[in-house]
Biopython code that builds the backbone (N, CA, C, O; Angstrom):
import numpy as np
from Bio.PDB.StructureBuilder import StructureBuilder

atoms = [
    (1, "UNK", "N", (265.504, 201.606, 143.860)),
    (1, "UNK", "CA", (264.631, 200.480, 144.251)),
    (1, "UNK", "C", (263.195, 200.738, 143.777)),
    (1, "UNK", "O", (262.600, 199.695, 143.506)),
    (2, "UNK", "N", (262.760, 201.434, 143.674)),
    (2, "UNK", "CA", (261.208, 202.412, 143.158)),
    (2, "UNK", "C", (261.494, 202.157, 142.179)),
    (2, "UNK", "O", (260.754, 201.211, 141.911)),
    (3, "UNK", "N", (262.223, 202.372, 141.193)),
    (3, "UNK", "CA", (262.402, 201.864, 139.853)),
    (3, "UNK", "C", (262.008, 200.553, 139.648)),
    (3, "UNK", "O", (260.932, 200.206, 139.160)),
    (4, "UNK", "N", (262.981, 199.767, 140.065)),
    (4, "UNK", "CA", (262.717, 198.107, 139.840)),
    (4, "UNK", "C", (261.478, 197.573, 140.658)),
    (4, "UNK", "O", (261.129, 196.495, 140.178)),
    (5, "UNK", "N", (260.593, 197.998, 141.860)),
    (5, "UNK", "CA", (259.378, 197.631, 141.920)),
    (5, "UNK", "C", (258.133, 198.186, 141.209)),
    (5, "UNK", "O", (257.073, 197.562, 141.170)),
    (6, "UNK", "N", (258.354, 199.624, 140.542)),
    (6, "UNK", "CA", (257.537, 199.658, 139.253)),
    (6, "UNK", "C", (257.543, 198.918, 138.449)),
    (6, "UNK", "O", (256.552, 198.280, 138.095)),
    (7, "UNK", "N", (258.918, 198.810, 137.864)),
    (7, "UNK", "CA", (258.863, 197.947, 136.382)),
    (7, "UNK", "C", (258.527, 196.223, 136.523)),
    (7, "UNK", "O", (258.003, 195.503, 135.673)),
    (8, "UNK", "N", (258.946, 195.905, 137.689)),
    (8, "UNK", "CA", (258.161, 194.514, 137.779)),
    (8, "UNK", "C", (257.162, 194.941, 137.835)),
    (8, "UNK", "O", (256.537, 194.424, 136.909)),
    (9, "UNK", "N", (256.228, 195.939, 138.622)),
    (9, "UNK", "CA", (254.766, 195.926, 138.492)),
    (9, "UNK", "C", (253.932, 196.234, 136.805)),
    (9, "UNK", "O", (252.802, 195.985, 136.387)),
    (10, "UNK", "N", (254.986, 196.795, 136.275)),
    (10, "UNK", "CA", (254.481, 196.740, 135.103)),
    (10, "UNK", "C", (254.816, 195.598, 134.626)),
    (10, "UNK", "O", (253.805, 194.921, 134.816)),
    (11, "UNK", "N", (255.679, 194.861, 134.065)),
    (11, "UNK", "CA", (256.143, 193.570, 133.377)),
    (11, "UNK", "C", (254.182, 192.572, 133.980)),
    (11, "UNK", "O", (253.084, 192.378, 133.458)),
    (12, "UNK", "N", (254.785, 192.305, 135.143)),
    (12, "UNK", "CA", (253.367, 191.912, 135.592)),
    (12, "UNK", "C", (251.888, 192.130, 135.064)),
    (12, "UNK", "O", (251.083, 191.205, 134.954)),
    (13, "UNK", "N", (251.570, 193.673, 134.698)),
    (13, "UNK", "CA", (250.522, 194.288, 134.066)),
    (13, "UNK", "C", (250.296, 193.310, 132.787)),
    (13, "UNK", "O", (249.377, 192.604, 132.374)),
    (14, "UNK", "N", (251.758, 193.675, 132.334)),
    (14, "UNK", "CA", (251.583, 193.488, 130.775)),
    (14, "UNK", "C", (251.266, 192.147, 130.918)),
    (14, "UNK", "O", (250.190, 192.068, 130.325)),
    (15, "UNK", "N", (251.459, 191.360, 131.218)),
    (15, "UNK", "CA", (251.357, 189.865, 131.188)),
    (15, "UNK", "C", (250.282, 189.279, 131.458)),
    (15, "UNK", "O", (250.119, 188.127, 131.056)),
    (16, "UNK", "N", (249.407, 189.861, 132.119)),
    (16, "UNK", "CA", (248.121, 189.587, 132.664)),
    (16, "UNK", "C", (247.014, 190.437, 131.520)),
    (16, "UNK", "O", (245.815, 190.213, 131.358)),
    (17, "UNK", "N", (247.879, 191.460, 130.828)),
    (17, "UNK", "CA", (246.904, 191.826, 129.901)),
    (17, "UNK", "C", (246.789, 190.976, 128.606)),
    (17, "UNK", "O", (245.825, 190.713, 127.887)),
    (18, "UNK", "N", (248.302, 190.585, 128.548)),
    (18, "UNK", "CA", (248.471, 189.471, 127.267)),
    (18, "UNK", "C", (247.638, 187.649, 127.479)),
    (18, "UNK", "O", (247.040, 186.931, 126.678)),
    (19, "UNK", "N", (248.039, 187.465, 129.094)),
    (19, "UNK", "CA", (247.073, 186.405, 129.250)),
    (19, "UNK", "C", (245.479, 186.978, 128.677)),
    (19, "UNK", "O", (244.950, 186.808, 127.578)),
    (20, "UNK", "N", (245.142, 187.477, 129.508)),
    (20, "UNK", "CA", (243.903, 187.792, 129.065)),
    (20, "UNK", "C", (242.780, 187.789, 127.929)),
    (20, "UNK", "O", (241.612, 187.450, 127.740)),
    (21, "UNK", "N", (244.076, 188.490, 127.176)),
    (21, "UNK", "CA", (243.196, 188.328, 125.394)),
    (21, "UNK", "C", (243.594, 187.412, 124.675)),
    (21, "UNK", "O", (243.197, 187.282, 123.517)),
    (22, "UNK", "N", (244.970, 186.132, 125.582)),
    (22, "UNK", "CA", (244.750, 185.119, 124.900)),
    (22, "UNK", "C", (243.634, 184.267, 125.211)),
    (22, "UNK", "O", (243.199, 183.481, 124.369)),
    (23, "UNK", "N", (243.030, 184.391, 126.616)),
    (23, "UNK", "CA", (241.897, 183.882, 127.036)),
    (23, "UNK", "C", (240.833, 184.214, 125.973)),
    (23, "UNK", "O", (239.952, 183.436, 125.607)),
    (24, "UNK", "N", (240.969, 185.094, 125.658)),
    (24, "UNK", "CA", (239.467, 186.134, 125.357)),
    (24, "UNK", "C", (239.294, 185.479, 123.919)),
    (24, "UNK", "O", (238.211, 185.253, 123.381)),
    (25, "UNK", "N", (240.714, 185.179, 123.325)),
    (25, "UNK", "CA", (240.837, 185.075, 121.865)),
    (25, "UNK", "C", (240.518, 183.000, 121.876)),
    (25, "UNK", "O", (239.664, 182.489, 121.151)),
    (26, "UNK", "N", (241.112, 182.457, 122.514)),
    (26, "UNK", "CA", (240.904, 181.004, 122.765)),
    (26, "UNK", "C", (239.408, 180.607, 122.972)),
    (26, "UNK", "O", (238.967, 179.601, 122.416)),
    (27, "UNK", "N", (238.465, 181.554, 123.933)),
    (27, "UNK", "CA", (237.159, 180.934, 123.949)),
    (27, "UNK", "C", (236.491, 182.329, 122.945)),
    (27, "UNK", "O", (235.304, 182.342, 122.619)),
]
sb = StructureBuilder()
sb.init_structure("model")
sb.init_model(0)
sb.init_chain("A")
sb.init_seg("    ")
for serial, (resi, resn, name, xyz) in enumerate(atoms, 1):
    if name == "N":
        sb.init_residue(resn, " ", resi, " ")
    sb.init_atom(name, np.array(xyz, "f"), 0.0, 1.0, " ", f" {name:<3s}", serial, name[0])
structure = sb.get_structure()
């Protein structure tokens, strides 16, 4: 179970890092 609530917490990470610099890259 520690497994699969890391890796959603990562999946999550990543996604918010990819939003991000599409933000960053859009304005």
């Amino acid at each position: 179970m520690l497994e699969n609530d890391m890796s959603r917490d990562g999946v999550e990470d990543v996604g918010r890092m990819i939003n991000g610099r599409v933000a960053l890259h859009s304005s």
